[in-house]
N, C-alpha and C positions, 0 to 999 in steps of 0.2 A: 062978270065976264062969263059967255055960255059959250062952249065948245060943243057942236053938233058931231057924232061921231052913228056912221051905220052900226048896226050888229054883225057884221061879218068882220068890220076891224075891229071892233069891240073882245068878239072872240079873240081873234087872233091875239091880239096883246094880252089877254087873260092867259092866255092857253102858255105863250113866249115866259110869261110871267112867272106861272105856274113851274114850267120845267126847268127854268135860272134857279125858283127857289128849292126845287127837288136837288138839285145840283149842289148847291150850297150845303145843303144841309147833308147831303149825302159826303161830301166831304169834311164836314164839321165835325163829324162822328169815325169818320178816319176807311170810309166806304170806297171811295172817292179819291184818286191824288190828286191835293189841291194843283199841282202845276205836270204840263208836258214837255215831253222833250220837244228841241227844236224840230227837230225831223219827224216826231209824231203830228206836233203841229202844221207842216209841212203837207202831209199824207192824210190828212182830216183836212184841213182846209183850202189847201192849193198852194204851192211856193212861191205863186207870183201874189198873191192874198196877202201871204203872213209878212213876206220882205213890203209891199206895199203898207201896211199896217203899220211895218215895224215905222219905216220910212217917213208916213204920216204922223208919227206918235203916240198912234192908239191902240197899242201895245207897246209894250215893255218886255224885252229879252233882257232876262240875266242870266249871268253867271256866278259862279259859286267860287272857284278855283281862279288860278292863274295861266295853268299850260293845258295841262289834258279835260277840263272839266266841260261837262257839257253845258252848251244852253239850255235855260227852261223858262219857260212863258206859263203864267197863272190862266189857268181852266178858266175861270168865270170871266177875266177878262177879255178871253179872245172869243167867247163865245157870247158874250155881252156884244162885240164890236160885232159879228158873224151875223146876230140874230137882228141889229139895228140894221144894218148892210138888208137883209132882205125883205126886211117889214118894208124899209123905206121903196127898194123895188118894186114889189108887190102890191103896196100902198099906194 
């Protein structure tokens, strides 16, 4: 099986690839919170984005507590969902 692929998408998925694993690893090392708050996530990526996502399934909002605790959504996963959302546009 051969998948023909340009050099400008080429890059680009190198480059998406590249800064997921800068990310990772900048939080492996404690750089980095691996998760945000709801409402950061919100103010980064759009409210109508993140409840859509949530909504989709492709993110996961937890919580920690019972009454006062906030939600918090994992870094690489919404940014994993964020960076496919526009490869796929762009692409």
């Amino acid at each position: 099986m051969e998948i023909q692929i340009n050099i400008y998408t080429l890059e680009k998925l190198l480059a998406e690839a590249a800064e997921m694993g800068a990310g990772a690893a900048l939080s492996r090392i404690g750089k980095l919170r691996p998760y945000l708050k709801k409402s950061e996530a919100f103010r980064l990526y759009g409210r109508r984005n993140v409840e859509h996502w949530i909504t989709e399934g492709l993110i996961t909002a937890r919580k920690d507590g019972d009454y006062s605790a906030s939600w918090r959504i994992e870094r690489l996963e919404i940014e994993a969902v964020c960076k496919a959302k526009n490869l796929i546009r762009y692409l």
